[in-house]
VOBA-1610 file (N, C-alpha, C; in pm, whole numbers, padded with zeros to 5 digits, always signed):
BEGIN
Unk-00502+03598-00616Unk-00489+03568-00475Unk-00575+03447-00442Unk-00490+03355-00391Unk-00588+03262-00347Unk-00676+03265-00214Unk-00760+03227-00178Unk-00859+03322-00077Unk-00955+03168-00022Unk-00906+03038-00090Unk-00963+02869-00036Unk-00875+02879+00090Unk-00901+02841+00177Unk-00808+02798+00284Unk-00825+02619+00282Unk-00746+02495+00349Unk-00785+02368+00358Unk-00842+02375+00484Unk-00857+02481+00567Unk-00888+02439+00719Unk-00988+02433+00736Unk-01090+02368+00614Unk-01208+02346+00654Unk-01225+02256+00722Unk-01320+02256+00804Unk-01366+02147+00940Unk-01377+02002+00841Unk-01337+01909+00914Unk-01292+01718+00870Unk-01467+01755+00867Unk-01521+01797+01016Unk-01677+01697+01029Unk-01782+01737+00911Unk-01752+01886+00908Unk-01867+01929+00765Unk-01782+01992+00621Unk-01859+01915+00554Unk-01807+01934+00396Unk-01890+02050+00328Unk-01904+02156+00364Unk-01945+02300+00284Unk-01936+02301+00168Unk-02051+02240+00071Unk-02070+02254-00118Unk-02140+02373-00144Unk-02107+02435-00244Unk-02142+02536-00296Unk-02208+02542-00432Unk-02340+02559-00469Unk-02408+02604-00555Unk-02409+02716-00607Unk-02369+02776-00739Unk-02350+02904-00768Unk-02430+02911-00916Unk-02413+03029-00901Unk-02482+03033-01098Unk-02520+03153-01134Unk-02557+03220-01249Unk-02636+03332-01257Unk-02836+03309-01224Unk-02873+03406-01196Unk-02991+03405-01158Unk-03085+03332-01270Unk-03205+03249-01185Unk-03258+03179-01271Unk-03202+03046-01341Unk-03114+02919-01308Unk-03049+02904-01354Unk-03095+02722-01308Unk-03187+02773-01219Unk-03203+02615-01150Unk-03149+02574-00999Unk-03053+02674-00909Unk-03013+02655-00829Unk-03071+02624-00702Unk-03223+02692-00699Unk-03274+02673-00558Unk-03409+02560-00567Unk-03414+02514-00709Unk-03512+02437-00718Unk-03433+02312-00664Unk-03306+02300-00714Unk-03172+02172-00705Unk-03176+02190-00556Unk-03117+02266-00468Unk-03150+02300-00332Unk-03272+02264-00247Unk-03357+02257-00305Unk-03506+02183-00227Unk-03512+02085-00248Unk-03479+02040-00379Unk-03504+01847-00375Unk-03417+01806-00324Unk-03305+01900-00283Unk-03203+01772-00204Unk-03235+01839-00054Unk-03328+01939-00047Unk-03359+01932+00114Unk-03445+01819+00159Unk-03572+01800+00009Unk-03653+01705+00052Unk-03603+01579+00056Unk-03477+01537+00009Unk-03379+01400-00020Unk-03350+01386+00188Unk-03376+01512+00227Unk-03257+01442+00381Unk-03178+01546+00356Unk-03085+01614+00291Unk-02996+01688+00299Unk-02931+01794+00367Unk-02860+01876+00423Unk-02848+01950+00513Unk-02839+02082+00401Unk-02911+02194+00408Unk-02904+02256+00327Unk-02883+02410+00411Unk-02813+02509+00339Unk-02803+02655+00337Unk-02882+02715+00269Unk-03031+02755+00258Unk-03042+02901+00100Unk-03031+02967+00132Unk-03074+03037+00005Unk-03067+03188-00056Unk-03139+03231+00038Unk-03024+03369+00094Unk-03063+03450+00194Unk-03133+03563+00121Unk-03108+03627-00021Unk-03160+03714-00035Unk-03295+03743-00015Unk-03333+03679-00123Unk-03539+03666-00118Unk-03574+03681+00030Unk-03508+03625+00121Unk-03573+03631+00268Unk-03517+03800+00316Unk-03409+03836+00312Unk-03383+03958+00254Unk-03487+04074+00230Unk-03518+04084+00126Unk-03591+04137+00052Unk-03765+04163+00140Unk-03796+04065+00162Unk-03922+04013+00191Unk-03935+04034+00385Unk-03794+04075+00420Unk-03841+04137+00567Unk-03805+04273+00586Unk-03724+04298+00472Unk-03648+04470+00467Unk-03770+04527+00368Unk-03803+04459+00259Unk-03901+04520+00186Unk-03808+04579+00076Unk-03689+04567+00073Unk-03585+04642+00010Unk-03587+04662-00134Unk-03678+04565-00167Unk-03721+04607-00307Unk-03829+04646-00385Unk-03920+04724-00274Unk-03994+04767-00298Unk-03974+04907-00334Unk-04078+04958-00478Unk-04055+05111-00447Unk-03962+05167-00555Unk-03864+05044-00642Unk-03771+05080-00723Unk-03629+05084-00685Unk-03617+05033-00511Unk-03525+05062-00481Unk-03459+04888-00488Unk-03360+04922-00570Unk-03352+04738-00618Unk-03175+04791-00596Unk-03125+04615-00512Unk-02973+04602-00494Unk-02896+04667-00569Unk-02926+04633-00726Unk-02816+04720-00837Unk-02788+04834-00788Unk-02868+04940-00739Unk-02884+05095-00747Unk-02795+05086-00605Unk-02813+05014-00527Unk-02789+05024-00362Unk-02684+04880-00374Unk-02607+04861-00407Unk-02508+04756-00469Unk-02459+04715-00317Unk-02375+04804-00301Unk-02273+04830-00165Unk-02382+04783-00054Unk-02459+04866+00022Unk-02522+04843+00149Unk-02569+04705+00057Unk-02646+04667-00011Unk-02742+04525-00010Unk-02602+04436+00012Unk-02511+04419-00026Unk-02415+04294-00039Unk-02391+04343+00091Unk-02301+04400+00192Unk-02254+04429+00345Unk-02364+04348+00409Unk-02518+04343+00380Unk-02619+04321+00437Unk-02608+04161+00436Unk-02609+04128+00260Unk-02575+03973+00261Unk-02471+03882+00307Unk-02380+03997+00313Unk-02214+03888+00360Unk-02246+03891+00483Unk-02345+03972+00592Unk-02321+03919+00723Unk-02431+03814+00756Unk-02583+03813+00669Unk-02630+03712+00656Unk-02564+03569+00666Unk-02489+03532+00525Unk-02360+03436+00440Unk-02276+03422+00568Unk-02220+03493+00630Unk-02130+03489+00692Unk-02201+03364+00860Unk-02332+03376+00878Unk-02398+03358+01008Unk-02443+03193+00922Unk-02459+03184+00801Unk-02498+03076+00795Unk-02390+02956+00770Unk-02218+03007+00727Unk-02127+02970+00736Unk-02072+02881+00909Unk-02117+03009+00983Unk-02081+02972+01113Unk-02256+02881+01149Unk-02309+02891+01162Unk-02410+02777+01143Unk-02401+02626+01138Unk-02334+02564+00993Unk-02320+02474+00994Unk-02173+02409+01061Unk-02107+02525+01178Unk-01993+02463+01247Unk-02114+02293+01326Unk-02198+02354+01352Unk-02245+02264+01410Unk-02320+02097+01330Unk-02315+02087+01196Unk-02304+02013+01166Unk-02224+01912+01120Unk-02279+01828+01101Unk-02171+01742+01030Unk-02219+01694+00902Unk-02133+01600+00809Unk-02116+01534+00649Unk-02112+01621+00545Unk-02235+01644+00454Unk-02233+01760+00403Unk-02321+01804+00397Unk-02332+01971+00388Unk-02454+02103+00368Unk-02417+02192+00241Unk-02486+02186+00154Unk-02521+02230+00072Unk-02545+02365+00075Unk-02468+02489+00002Unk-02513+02657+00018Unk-02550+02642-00127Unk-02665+02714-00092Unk-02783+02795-00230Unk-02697+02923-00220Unk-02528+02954-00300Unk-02450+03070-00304Unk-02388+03070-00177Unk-02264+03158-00180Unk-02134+03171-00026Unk-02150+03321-00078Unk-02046+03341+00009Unk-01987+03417+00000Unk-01938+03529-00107Unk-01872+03407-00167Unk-01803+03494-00288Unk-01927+03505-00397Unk-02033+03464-00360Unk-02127+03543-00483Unk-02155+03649-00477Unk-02105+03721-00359Unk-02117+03856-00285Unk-01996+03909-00398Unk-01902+03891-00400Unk-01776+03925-00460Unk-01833+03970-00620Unk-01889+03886-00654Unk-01870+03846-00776Unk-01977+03934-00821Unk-02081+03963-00719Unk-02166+04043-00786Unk-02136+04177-00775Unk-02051+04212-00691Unk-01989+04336-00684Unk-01917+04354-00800Unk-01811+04261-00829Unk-01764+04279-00960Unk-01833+04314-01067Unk-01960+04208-01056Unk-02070+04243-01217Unk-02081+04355-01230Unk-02129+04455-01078Unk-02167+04567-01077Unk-02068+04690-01058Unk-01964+04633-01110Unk-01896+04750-01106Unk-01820+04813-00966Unk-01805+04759-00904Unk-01842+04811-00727Unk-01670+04800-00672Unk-01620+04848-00629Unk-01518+04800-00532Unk-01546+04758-00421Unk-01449+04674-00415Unk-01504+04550-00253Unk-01445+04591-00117Unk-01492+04617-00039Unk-01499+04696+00070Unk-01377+04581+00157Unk-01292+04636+00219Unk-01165+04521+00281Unk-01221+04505+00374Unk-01278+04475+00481Unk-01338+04397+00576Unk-01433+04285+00440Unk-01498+04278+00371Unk-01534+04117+00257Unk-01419+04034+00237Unk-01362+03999+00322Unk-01226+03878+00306Unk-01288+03748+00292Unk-01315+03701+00175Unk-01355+03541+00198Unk-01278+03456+00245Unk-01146+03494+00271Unk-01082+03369+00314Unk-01084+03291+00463Unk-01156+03387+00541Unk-01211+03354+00650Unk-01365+03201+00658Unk-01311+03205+00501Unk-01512+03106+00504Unk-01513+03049+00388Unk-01418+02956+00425Unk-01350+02802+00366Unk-01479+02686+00340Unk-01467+02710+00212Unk-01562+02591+00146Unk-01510+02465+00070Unk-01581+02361+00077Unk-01520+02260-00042Unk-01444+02286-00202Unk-01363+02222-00199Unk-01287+02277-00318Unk-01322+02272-00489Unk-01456+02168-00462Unk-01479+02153-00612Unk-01648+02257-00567Unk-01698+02337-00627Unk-01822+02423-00637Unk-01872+02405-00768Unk-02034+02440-00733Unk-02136+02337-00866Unk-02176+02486-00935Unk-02102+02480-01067Unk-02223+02596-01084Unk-02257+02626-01250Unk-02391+02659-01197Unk-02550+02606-01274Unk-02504+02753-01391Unk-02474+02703-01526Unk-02468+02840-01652Unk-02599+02833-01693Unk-02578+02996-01753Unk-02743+03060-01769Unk-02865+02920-01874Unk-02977+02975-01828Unk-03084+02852-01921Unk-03164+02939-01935Unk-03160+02954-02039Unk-03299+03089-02116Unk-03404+03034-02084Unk-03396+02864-02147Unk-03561+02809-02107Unk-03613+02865-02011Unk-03522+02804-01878Unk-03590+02855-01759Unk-03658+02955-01687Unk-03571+03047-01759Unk-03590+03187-01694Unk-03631+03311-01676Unk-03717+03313-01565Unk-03833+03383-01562Unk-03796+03516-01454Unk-03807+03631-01519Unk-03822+03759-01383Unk-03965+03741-01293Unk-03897+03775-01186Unk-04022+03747-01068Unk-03965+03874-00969Unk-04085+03926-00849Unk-04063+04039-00785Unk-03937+04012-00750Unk-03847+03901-00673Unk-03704+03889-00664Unk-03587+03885-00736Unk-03628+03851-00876Unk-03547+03811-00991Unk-03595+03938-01059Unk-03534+04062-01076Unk-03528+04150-01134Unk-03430+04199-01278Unk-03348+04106-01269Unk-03225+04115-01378Unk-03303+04060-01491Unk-03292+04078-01589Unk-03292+04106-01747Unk-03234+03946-01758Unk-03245+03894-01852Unk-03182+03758-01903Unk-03053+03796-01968Unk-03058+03913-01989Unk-02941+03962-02089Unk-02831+03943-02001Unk-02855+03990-01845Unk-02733+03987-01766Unk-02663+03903-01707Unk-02729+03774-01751Unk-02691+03643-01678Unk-02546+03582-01740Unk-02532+03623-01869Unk-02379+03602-01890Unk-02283+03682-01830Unk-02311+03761-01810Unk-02172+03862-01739Unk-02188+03842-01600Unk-02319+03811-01557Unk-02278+03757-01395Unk-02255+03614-01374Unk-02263+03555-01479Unk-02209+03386-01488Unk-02035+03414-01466Unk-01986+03491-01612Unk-01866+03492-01658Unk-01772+03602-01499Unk-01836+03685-01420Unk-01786+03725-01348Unk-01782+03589-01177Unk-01881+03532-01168Unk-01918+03401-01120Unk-01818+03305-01115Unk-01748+03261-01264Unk-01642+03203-01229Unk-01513+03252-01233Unk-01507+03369-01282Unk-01367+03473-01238Unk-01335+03490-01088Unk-01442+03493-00995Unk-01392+03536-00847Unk-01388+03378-00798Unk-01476+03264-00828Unk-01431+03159-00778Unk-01282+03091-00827Unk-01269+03110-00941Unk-01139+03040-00976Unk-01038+03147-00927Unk-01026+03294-00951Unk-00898+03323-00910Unk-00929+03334-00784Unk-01011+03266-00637Unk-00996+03226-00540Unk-00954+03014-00485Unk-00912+03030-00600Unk-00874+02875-00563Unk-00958+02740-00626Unk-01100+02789-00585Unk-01176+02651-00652Unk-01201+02644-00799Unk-01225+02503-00788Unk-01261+02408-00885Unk-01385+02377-00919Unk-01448+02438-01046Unk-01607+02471-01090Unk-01569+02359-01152Unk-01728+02259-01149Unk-01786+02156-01204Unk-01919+02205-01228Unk-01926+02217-01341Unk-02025+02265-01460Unk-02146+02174-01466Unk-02261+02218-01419Unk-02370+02138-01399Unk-02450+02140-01488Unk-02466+02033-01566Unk-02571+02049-01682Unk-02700+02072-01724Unk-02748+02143-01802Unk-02936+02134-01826Unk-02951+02017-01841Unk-03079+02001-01711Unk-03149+01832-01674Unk-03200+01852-01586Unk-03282+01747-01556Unk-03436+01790-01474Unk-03365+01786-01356Unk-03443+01834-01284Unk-03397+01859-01148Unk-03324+01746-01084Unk-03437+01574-01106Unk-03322+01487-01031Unk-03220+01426-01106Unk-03207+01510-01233Unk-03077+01460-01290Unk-02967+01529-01265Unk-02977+01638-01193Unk-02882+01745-01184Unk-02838+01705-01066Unk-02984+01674-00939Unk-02931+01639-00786Unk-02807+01501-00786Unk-02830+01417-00919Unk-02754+01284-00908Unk-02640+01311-00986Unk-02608+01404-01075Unk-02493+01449-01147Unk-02432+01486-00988Unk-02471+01591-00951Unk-02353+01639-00832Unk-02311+01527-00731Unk-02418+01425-00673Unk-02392+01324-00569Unk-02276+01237-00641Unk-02296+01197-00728Unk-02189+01113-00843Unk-02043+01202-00803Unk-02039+01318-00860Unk-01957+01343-00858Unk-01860+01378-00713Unk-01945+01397-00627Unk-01929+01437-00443Unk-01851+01224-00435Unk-01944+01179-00461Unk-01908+01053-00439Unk-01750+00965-00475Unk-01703+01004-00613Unk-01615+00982-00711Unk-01500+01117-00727Unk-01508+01202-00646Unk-01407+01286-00630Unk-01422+01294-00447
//
């Protein structure tokens, strides 16, 4: 099912950063906030850190369902957010990473999660696993082991929703910020 709509707004161009955890995505996300950029992050960590939700043992995996309902209406507020901008804004994850992690986890997706209501640019950047990098932290609770199956589920819900993954390579941070501008530029 395709689930892209084109009716995204002419004035703002909605890019999407995706990846498995640890991967480089929100470090790429700050240098292009500090560039000027119009940026979306990661709602979770902020999440986490006012619900407390992961404190205690009680971590998203276990509570799959309520944590994602929680994030898609987050995702959903920062979607409608940038109605008010214009050129382009950058999301640290949409929507469908909600999807996708439901999928990882096994979960059936609750029919009110319709992404097709929250139309993004058609080509999406996303960052495959980097062992180098990657470090568990009180937010980053997943295992390194799991970053392939939430990569490989990552681009299963974006492609059989329409978009077009451009594969962002290991490179320092401002080689990665100028790989994507290049390519924003030339597509």
């Amino acid at each position: 099912m395709n689930t892209k709509s084109n009716n995204v707004s002419s004035s703002v161009r909605r890019i999407v950063l995706t990846g498995a955890p640890g991967t480089g995505k929100s470090t790429v996300v700050q240098a292009m906030e500090a560039q000027g950029f119009s940026v979306m992050k990661e709602v979770s960590r902020e999440y986490w850190e006012e619900t407390g939700y992961g404190e205690g043992g009680s971590d998203p995996w276990r509570n799959l369902i309520a944590f994602s309902k929680a994030l898609w209406k987050l995702r959903a507020e920062q979607h409608k957010a940038a109605d008010w901008l214009s050129g382009s804004v950058f999301y640290d994850r949409s929507i469908l990473d909600i999807l996708a992690y439901m999928d990882a986890g096994e979960k059936s997706i609750p029919e009110e999660m319709n992404p097709s209501r929250f139309p993004y640019h058609e080509d999406v950047f996303i960052f495959p696993p980097w062992e180098q990098i990657y470090e568990m932290d009180e937010g980053r609770w997943e295992p390194y082991s799991t970053c392939n199956a939430i990569h490989q589920s990552l681009v299963d819900t974006y492609t059989a929703a329409g978009y077009r993954l451009v594969i962002v390579p290991h490179a320092s941070v401002q080689e990665r910020v100028d790989f994507m501008l290049h390519h924003l530029r030339d597509h």
